[in-house]
Structures are given as C-alpha cells and as structure tokens.
N, C-alpha and C positions, 0 to 999 in steps of 0.2 A: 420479338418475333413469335408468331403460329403456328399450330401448326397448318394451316392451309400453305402458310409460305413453305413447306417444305417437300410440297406433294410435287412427285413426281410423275411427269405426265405418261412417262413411254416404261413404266414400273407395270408390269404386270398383275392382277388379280384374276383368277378362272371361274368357270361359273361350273356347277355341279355338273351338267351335262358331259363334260369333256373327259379326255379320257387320263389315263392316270401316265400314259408316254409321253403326253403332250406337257404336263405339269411339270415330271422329274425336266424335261425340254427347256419349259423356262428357268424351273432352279436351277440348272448349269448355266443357263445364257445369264440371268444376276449373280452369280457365285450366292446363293442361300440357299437355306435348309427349310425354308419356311413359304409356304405363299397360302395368299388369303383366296379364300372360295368362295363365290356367290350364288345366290338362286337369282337371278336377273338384278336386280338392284340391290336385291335383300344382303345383307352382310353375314356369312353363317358361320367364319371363326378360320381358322387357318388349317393347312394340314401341312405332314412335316414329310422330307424326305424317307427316313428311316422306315418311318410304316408303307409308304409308298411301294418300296420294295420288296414288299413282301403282296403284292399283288402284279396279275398279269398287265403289260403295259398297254394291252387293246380295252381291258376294265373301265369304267366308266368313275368318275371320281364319286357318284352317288354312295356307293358300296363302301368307301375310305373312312374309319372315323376320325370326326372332326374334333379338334380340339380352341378351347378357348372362343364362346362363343360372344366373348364383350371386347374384340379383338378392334378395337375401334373408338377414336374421339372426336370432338367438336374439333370445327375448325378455327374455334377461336379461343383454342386450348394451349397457354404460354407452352413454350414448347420445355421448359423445366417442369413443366408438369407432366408432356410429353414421356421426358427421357424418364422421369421416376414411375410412369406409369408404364414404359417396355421393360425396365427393369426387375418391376416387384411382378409382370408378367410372364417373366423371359420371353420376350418377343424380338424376333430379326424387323420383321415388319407391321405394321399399321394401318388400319383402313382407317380415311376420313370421311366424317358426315358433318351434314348441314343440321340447321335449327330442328329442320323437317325429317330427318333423320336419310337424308339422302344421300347415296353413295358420291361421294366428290372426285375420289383417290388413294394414292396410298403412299406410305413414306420410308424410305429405311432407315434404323432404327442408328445405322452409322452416322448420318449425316446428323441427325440429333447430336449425338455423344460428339460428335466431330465440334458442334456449335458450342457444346457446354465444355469443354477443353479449350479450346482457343477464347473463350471467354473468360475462361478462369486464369490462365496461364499463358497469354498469345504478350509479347511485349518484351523490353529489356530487361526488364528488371529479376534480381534474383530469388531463385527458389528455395526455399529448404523445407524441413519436417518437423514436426513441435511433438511429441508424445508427454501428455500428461492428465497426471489422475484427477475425475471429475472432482475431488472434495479441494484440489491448487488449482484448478482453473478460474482464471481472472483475465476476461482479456483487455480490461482496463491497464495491469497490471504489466502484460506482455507488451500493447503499445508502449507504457512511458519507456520501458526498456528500450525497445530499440527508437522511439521518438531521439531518447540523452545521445542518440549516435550518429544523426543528423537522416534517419532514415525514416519511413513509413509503411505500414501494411495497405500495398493496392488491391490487393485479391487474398479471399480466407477462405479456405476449402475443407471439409468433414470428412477425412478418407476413410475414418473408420471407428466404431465403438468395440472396444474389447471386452471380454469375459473378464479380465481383469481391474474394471471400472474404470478404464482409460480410456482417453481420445488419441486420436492422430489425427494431426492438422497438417494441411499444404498450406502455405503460404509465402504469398510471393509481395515482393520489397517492389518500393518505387526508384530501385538502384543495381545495377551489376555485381558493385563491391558490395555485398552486405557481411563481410567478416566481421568486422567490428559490432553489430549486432548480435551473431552470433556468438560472438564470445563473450559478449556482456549478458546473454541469457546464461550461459552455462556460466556464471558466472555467480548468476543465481539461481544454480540447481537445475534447471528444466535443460530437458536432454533431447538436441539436435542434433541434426543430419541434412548436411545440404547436399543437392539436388540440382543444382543452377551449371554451367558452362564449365563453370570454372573448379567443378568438382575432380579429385583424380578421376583416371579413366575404368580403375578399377571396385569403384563406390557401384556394390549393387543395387542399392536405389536408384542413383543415377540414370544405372543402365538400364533400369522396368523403364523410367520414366524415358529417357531415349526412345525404347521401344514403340511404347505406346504414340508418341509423337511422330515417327516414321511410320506406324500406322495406319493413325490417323490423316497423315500429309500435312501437316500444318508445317 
C-alpha cells in the first residue's frame, strides 16, 4: 500500500487566507492538534493548536507561525515509509503530492500506524517480547528454538534499542499456544514476556499492548 491509497478525501487542509477560528473549527471537528495550511496549491507546512490560541479567532492564519515546512510525501511513498517519516516528524497529519509536486490530499497519521499494527500483529497466533543484548542476538539462533517446538515466527518487530545495548523484539508465533517455545528460550537464557490472550490479566505489557489495540480498533 501508498500512500495515495490513504488520502482522505473529506480530511481538511486551510489555505493561509482563513482565519485562525475557522482552523481551531476543523481541529475539533478531526479530533487533532495539527492541520496543514496552503497558499492555494502550494503546501507550506502545518500549524498546531496550542499557538493557535494565543491569537484572536477573527486573525487571519497568514500571521500564525508555521511549522514543518516538508510536511509532505509522494504519492507512491510505501506507506512504512510513511509511518517512519510522521514519526521522526512528529506529525498528526500529512500532505500528499504528485511527480509534479501537486497537492492531492492528505492523510492521518492514525490510519498509517493503524495499517503497520494490524500488519504486524492482526491474526491468531501468539505474542510475546524477546529482550536482548546486541553482542547474543542471533536470530538464526531464536528461530531453531522455537522451530524444536513445532512453532514459527510470522511476524518480527523492533520495539526498541536501549541505552543499555539491547533490543526489544515483538514477535508473533504462527500458533496461540506458544508456551512451549517460550520456555525453551528461557531455557536458554533469553528473557521473555508474553503478551498474547492468554497472558494473566494482570501482565503490564499485556495491558500497554490491549490498550494500544482498542485504540487503534483493530
């Protein structure tokens, strides 16, 4: 997927001209903090709630400063490039442009992250967490483990690099039961944490990951 496939057609963008009541208008009517602003086609970067506020709402948004003015990608931009590019932006939303550099649309930034979650994690199969240090990671190593257990890794995810030289991985089994995997890693040393259905109800991982998922609506 695009991101052209993600533009939303009835998603608002304002053009400089308008005034700054009409703006904070559409951020309630999206629930966001952000909307992008034009000079007729031109794309000139987003402006955010919080400054908004501190101008009169009959003000003209010319006067607002704008911030992020490459607030904007191809429409034939994998949308994992997408989500990593609103992310290293902190962007709610996104303008899309053509070859030509023409304004198409715009996206939010939810419906991305909504796509790269249920892609990573949408299915039966179980979750857990792997934490470990870059100089024991093999994941040669972690497959034959849980392969000996009649299991598979469907999905491998990068949740995090520490200050401590470690990873945190998500990753999700092509099975429900994956205990017996899990206990054949700690078995040999590496330290998990599952995440999957069938976790107590009081595993705070669990519960982020719950959250996130009710969230997200998946």
């Amino acid at each position: 997927m695009f991101a052209k496939d993600f533009i939303e057609k009835d998603l608002p963008a304002i053009d400089i001209n308008e005034s700054v009541g009409l703006a904070l208008q559409y951020m309630n009517e999206e629930n966001l903090s952000q909307l992008l602003i034009l000079d007729g086609k031109t794309i000139l970067g987003v402006i955010e709630e919080d400054i908004l506020f501190n101008f009169d709402e009959n003000s003209t948004l010319s006067l607002v400063p704008i911030k992020n003015d490459k607030a904007f990608v191809n429409a034939q931009t994998h949308f994992l490039q997408v989500a990593e590019f609103l992310v290293n932006n902190n962007l709610e939303i996104c303008a899309i442009q053509n070859n030509d550099g023409e304004f198409l649309g715009c996206l939010k930034a939810m419906d991305i992250f909504r796509e790269v979650i249920k892609g990573q994690f949408s299915g039966i199969g179980g979750i857990f967490s792997l934490n470990i240090g870059q100089k024991d990671y093999s994941l040669s190593d972690i497959s034959r483990i849980i392969e000996t257990e009649g299991l598979s890794i469907e999905k491998l995810y990068l949740a995090s690099q520490t200050e401590e030289e470690s990873y945190q991985f998500i990753i999700k089994l092509n099975k429900p039961d994956i205990t017996p995997a899990l206990n054949s890693l700690k078995r040999f040393g590496y330290k998990v944490e599952q995440i999957s259905e069938s976790t107590p109800d009081n595993f705070p991982d669990k519960e982020r990951f719950d959250h996130l998922m009710k969230y997200l609506e998946i």
